[in-house]
C-alpha atoms as one frame of an Amber mdcrd trajectory, in Angstrom:
protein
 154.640 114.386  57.822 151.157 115.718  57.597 150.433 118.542  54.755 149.823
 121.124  56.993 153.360 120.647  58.464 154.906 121.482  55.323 154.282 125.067
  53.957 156.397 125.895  51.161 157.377 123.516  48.314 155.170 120.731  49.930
 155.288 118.469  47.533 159.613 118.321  47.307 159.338 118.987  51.538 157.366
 115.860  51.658 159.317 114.206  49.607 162.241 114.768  51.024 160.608 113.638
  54.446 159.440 110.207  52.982 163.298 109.748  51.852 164.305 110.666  55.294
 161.798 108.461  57.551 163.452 105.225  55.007 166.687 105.922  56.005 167.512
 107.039  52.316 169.823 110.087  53.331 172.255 110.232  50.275 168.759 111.426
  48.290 168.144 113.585  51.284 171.103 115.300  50.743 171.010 115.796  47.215
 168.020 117.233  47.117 168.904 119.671  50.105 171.797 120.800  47.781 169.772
 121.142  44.611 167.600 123.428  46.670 169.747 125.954  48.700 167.075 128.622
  49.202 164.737 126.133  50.581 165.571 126.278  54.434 163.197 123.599  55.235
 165.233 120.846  52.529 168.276 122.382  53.832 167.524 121.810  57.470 166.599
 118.254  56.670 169.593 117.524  54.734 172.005 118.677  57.793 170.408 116.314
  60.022 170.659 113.504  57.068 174.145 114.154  56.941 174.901 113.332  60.998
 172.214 110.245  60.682 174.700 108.438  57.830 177.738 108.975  59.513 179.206
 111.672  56.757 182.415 113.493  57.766 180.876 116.661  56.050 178.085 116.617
  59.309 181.905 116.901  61.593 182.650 120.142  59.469 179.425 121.973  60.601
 180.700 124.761  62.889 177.549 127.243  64.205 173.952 127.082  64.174 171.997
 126.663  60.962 170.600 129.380  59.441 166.927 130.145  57.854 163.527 129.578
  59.589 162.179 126.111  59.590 160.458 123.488  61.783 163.973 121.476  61.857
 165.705 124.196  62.772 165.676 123.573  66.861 166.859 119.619  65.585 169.382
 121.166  63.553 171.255 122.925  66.266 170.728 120.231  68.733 172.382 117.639
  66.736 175.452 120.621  65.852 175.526 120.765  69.521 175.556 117.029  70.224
 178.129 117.147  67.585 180.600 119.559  69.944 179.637 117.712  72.577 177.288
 120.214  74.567 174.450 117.566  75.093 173.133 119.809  77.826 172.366 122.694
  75.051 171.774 119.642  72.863 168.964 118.668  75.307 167.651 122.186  75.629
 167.228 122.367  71.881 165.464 119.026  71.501 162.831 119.832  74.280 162.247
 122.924  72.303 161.211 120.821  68.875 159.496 118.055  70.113 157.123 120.689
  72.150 156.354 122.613  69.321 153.266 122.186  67.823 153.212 118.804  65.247
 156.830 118.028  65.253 157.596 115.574  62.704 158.701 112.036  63.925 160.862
 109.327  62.909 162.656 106.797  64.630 165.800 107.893  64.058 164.748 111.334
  65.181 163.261 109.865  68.090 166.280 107.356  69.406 168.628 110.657  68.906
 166.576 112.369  71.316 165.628 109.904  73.634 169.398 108.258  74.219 170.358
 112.720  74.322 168.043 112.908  76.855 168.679 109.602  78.543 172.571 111.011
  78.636 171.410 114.249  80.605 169.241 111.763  82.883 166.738 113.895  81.396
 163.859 111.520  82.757 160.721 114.022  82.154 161.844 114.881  78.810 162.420
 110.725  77.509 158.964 109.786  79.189 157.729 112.883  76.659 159.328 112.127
  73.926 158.396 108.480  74.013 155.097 109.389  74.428 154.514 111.367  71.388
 156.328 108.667  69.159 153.506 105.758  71.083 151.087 108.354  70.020 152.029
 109.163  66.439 153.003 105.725  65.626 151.060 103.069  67.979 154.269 101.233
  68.443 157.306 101.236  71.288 160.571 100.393  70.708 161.731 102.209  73.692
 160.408 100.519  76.068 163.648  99.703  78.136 164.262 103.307  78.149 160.712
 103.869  79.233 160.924 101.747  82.145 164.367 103.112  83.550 162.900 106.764
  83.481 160.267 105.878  85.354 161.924 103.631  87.664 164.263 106.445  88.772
 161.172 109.151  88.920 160.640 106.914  91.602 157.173 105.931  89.452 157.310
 102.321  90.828 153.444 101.305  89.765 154.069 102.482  86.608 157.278 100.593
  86.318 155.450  97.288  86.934 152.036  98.284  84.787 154.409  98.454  81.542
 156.442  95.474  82.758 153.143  94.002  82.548 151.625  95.052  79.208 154.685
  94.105  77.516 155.692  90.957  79.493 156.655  89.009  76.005 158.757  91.785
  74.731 160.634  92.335  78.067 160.294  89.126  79.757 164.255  87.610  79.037
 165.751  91.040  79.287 167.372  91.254  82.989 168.212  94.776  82.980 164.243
  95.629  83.330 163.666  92.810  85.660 165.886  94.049  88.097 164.314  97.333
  88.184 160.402  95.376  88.225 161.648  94.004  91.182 163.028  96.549  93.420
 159.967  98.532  92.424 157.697  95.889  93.921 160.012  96.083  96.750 160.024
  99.350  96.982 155.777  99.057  97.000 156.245  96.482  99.822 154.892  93.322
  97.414 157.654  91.140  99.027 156.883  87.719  97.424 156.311  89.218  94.100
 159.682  90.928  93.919 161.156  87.749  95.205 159.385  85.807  92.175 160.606
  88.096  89.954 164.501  88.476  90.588 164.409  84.999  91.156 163.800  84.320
  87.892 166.589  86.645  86.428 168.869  84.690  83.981 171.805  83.667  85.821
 170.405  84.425  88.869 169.410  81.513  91.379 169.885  81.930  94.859 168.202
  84.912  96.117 167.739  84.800  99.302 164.101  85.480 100.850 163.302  88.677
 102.246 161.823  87.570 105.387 164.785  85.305 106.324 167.553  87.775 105.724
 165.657  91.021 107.007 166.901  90.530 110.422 170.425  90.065 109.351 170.709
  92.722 106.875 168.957  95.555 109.253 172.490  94.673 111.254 174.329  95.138
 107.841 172.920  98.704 107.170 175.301 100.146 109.916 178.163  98.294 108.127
 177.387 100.296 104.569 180.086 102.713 105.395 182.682  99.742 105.828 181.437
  97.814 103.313 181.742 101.094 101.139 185.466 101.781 101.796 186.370  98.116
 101.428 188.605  97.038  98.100 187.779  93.987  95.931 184.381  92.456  97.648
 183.993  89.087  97.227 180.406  87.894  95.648 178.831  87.560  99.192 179.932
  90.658 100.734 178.589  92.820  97.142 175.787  90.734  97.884 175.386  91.680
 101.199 176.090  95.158 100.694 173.294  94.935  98.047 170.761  93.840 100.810
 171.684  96.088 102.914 171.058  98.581 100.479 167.898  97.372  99.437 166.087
  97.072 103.125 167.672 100.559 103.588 165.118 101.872 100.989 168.317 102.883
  99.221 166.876 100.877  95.719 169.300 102.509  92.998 172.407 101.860  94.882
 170.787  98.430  95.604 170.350  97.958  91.632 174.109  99.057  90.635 175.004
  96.327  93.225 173.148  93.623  91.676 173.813  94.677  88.927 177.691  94.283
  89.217 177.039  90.801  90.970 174.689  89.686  87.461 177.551  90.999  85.504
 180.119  88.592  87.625 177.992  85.402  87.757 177.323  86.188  83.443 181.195
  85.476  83.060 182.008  82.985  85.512
């Protein structure tokens, strides 16, 4: 936390702050309670008492009192807490807009799986991209990629694929959605090279050889649809057909569920 952050009792705030960003919350706390009148400690100490878990964070029951930068954090994580993650949401756009939030990564992975659970895409792009700033790291980069893949931001999908091939290179999830954005841009042979290579994945079939055959499949999507218990080819199929419909998230959730069949097979 920078020193013009912290206004009152800035050495004890900042304190408190380094305790928090190490994950040392029982200090937190303590210090929170040895300073009631502070509302910036007290703030803090709330929110340390949801991050460890501690029944006393279940006994909250209203929005926090006093004036403090926490204090839209505070009453998002109450409101997580009663399980109103759209107000929850609401409240979390409203700190991390204000002007030099204070970031951590637990602060951070609260908001961005909140916002992920509201399919809050805008708002988890934002978020990430203050902590990238702040911090000149990513550790969301998973969650990066599936916002942007369904703000239909396909380029932008593949340009972080890219820059962090190493990092994201075994994880399947994010390969599926590389590839039906390369799809979705028309680079056929890429996308191909890509899901091909998707652990537990091996016999794609080639877009030019089955295009013919699944453009007759589209008009069976409503059959396919209403049918119980597909067998592997027919989710296949149904996946294709999907997919040269241009309808690529329904395409992914059927892949998706084939991956998840061949993994325990």
């Amino acid at each position: 936390m920078t020193p013009n952050t912290l206004q009152s009792g800035a050495n004890l705030e900042r304190e408190s702050w380094e305790l928090f960003e190490v994950g040392s919350y029982d200090e937190v706390i303590s210090l929170a309670k040895q300073n009631p009148s502070n509302s910036l400690l007290v703030h803090l100490g709330v929110i340390a008492l949801f991050e460890s878990g501690s029944v006393d964070a279940k006994n909250l029951s209203g929005v926090a009192k006093g004036t403090s930068v926490f204090l839209p954090l505070v009453n998002a994580y109450i409101a997580s807490n009663f399980k109103n993650s759209k107000l929850a949401n609401e409240k979390l756009s409203e700190y991390f807009k204000s002007s030099n939030p204070p970031l951590c990564f637990s602060i951070v992975n609260f908001g961005v799986k909140l916002a992920m659970k509201e399919k809050d895409f805008h708002n988890v792009l934002f978020i990430i991209s203050l902590y990238k700033k702040r911090k000149k790291e990513n550790p969301f980069l998973e969650f990066e990629i599936e916002s942007l893949y369904y703000l239909n931001s396909f380029q932008e999908v593949i340009e972080v694929f890219k820059e962090n091939i190493p990092k994201l290179k075994d994880n399947r999830d994010v390969q599926m959605r590389v590839g039906l954005s390369l799809y979705s841009l028309n680079k056929f042979k890429e996308a191909e090279t890509i899901l091909k290579n998707i652990p537990g994945y091996t016999s794609l079939p080639t877009f030019e050889d089955k295009r013919n055959e699944y453009n007759e499949l589209i008009n069976q999507i409503p059959l396919l649809e209403k049918k119980k218990d597909l067998n592997k080819r027919e989710i296949s199929d149904l996946g294709f057909a999907y997919l040269f419909s241009e309808n690529y998230q329904k395409a992914e959730s059927i892949f998706m569920k084939l991956l998840a069949q061949m993994s325990v097979s």
